[in-house]
VOPAGU-2260 file (C-alpha; in pm, 1 decimal, decimal comma):
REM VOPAGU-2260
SITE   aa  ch    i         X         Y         Z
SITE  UNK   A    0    2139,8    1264,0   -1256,4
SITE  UNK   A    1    1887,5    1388,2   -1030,3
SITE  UNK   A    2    1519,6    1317,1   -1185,5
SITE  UNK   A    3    1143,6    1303,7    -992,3
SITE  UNK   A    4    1033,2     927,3    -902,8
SITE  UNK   A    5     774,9     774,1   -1127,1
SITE  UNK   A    6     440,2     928,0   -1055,7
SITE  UNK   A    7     569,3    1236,5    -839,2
SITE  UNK   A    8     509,2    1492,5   -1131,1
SITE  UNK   A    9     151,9    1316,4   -1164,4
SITE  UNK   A   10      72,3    1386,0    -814,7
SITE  UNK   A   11     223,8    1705,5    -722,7
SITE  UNK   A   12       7,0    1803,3   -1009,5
SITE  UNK   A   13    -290,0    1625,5    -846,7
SITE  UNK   A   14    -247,1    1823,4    -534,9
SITE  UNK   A   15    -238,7    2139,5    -726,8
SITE  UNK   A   16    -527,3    2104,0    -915,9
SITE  UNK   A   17    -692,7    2011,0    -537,8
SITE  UNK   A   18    -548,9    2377,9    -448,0
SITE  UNK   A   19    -339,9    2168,6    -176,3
SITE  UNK   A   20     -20,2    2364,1    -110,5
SITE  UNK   A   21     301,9    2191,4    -140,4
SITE  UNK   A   22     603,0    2304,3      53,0
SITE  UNK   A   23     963,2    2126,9      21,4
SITE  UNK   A   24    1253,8    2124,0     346,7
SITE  UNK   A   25    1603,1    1998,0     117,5
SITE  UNK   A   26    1944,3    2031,3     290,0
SITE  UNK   A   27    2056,2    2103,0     -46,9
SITE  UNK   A   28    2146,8    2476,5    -137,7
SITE  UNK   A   29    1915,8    2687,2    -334,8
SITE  UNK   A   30    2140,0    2701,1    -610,6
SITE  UNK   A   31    2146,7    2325,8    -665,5
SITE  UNK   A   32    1736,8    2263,6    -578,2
SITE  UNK   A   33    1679,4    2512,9    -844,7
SITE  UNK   A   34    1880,8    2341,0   -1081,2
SITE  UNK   A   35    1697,9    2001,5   -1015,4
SITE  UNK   A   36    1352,3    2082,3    -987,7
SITE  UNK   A   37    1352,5    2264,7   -1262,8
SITE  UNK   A   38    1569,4    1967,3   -1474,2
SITE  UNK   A   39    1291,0    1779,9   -1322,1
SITE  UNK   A   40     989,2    2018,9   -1470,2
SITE  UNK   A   41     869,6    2042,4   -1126,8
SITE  UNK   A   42     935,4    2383,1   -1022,9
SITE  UNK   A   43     560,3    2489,9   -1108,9
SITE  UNK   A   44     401,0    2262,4    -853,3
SITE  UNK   A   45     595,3    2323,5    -580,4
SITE  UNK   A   46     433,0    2687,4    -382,1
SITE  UNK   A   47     767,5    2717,8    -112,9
SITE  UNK   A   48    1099,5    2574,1     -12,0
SITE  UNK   A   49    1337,0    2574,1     249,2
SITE  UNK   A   50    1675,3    2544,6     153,9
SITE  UNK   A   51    1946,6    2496,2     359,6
SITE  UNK   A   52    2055,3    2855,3     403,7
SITE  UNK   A   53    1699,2    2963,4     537,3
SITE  UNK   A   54    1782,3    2818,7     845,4
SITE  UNK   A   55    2065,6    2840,7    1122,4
SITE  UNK   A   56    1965,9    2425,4    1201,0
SITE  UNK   A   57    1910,1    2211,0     957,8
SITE  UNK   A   58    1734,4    1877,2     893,1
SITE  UNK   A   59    1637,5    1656,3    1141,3
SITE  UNK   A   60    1536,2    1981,0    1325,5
SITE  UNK   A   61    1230,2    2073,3    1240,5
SITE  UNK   A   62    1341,0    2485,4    1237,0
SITE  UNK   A   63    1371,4    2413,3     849,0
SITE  UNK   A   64     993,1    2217,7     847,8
SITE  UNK   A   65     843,4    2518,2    1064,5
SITE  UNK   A   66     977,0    2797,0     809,6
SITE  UNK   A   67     818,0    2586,6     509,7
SITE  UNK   A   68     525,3    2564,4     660,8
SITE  UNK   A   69     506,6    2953,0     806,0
SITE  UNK   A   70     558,0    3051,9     421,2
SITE  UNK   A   71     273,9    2860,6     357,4
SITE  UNK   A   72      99,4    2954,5     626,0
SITE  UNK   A   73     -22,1    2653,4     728,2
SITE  UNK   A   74     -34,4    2526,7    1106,4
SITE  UNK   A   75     247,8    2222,5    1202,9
SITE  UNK   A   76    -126,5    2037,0    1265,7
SITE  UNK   A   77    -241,3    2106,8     911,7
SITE  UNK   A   78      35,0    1948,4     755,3
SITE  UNK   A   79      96,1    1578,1     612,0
């Protein structure tokens, strides 16, 4: 039952047509994010992901938000 809020595919697309890189921290397993972006027809606009096996702490630490953001290479002040 898992499906993107109204507009999300809209902007994620946005963003990549404004070559801003999008990064996702989930809690979830990769297994099961897989499974729902791509039910969700997103997995094309989303560049990296940390799942909850990438990390030995996971969310609210931000261990998970650092190793998105490394993959992306993009600096912790960068980021929105």
């Amino acid at each position: 039952g898992v499906r993107p809020f109204r507009g999300a595919p809209e902007l994620l697309g946005e963003l990549r047509g404004r070559r801003v890189a999008v990064g996702v921290v989930t809690s979830k397993a990769r297994v099961r994010y897989a499974a729902d972006v791509e039910r969700g027809g997103l997995t094309h606009l989303v560049d990296a992901v940390t799942c909850a096996e990438d990390v030995a702490r996971g969310k609210p630490d931000p261990q998970a938000v650092h190793h998105v953001l490394d993959r992306l290479a993009v600096a912790p002040g960068a980021a929105v």
